[in-house]
N, C-alpha and C positions, 0 to 999 in steps of 0.2 A: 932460148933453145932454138937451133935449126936442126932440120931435118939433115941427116949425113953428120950434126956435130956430135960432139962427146959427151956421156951423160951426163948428168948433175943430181950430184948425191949432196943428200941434209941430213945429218943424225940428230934424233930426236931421242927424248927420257927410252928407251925400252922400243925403239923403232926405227930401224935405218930406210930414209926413202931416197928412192935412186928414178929418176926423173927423165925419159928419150922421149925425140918429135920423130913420128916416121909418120912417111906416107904419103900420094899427092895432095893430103889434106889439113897437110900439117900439125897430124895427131898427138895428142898428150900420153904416153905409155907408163904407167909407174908398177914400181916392184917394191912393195914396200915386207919389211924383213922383221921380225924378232930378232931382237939383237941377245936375248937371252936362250934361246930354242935352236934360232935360226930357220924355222918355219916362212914362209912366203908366200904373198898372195901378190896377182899381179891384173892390177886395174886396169882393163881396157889394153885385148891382143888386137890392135888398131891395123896393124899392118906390117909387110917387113917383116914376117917370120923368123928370118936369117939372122937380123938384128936382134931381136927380143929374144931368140935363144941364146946368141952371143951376150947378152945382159944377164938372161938367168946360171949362164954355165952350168957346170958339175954339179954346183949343191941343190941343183934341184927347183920343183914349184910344187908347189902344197894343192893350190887353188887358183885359177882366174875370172874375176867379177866383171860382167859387160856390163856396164853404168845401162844402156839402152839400145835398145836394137838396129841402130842406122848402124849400113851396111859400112863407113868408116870407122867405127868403134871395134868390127870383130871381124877383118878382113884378114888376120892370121890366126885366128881361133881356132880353125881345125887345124892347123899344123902343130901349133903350140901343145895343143891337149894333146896329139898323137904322137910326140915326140916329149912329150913332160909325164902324159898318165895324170894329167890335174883334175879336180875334178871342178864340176862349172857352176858359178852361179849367178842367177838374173833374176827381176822381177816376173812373178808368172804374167803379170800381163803385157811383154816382151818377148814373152819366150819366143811366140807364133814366128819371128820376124827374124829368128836369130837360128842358122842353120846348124848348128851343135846340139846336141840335146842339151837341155839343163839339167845337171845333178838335184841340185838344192837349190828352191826358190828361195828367195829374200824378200821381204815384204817389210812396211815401214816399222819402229821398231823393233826389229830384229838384232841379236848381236851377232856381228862375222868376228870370228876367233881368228887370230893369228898367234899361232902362240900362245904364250902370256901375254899377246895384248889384245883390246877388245874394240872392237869399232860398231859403232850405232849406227845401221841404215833408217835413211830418211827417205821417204815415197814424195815424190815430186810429182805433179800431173801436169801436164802442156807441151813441153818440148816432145814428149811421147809419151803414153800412157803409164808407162814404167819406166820411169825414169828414177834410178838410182844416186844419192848423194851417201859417204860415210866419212862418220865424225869420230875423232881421233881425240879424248881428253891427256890432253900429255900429261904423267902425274909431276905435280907441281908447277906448271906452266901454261901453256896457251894451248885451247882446240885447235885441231887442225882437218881440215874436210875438201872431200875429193865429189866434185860438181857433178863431172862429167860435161854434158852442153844445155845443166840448167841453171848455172849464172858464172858470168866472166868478168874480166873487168869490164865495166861501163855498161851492165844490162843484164837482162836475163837470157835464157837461150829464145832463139826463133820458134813459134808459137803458126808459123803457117798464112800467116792473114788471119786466125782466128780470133775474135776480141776476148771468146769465152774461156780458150785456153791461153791466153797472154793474161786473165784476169786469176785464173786458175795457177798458175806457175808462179808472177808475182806474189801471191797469197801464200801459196807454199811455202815460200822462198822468207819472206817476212816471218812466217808463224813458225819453221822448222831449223828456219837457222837463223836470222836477224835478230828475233825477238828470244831468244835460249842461247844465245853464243856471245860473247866479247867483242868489241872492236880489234882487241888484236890475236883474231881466230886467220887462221892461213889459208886461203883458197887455193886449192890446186884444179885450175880447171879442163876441160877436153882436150882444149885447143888454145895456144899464147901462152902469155905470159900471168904467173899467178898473182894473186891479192889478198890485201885483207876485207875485213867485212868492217871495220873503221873506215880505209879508203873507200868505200863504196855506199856503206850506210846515208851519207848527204844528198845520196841521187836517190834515193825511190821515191821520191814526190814528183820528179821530173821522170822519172822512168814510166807512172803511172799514169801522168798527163801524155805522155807522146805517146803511148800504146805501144810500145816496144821497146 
């Protein structure tokens, strides 16, 4: 994905995901759809308002999810909402940082409804306090889960210099989705290109010797 190119849509069991980079930070924006409903929830309004409404068109937005409060994640979030009617939702311990009000908190175990489909949020702690991951069981097939910037390919998210939140995130990240997901679960993360948790699983012994 570049920034200015064309989306990239995946149809999954009972879920269409449609996949843009906007912004000068080369943000990850997903719409992900009921394909039975047609209901939509749209992960992370990054930036590029103009873009992300030209994504949602006519049929509308149910909801948009801010994975976490840095200010590239929700850099069109109040145009999106004022021009969609969506209603918001984040972790409350994000909200402070995120200039929309939140509708509806999400906290870990939680399910966000789409539809007829049902997505598990997972509470991550280190890249920020609230940081949001949701996992997607496709029926019959492989999980699939939306990061945000707490693991990419080749690591976890940036943790500040902190040893405590870099030990804190990794741990997360192992216990909420490594150790309860499949190697071949999809990563879709903030920023880049996505993975699986197979490609990735052989590095957390190296990830937790380099501290980052």
């Amino acid at each position: 994905m570049t920034v200015g190119g064309p989306p990239a849509r995946r149809e999954l069991r009972g879920l269409r995901v449609t996949k843009v980079a906007v912004g000068a930070y080369d943000n990850n924006a997903y719409l992900l759809e009921c394909t039975a409903t047609g209901e939509r929830l749209l992960i992370d309004a990054a930036a590029e308002p103009d873009t992300l409404l030209d994504l949602i068109g006519p049929a509308g937005l149910g909801r948009v999810l801010t994975t976490h409060f840095h200010f590239d994640h929700w850099g069109a979030l109040a145009e999106v909402v004022e021009r969609t009617g969506a209603t918001t939702l984040a972790h409350p311990a994000d909200t402070v940082g995120i200039p929309v009000p939140t509708d509806t908190p999400v906290r870990g175990g939680d399910e966000v409804r789409v539809g007829e489909v049902l997505l598990r949020a997972v509470h991550l702690v280190g890249h920020t306090l609230g940081s949001l991951a949701l996992v997607y069981g496709e029926p019959g097939g492989a999980h699939h889960v939306w990061t945000g910037d707490a693991l990419f390919p080749g690591g976890v998210g940036k943790t500040h210099g902190e040893p405590a939140l870099f030990t804190a995130l990794l741990d997360g990240v192992e216990a909420g989705l490594f150790d309860v997901l499949g190697d071949d679960t999809w990563v879709y993360p903030g920023h880049g290109r996505d993975t699986t948790l197979g490609t990735e699983r052989p590095h957390l012994p190296e990830w937790r010797e380099r501290g980052w």
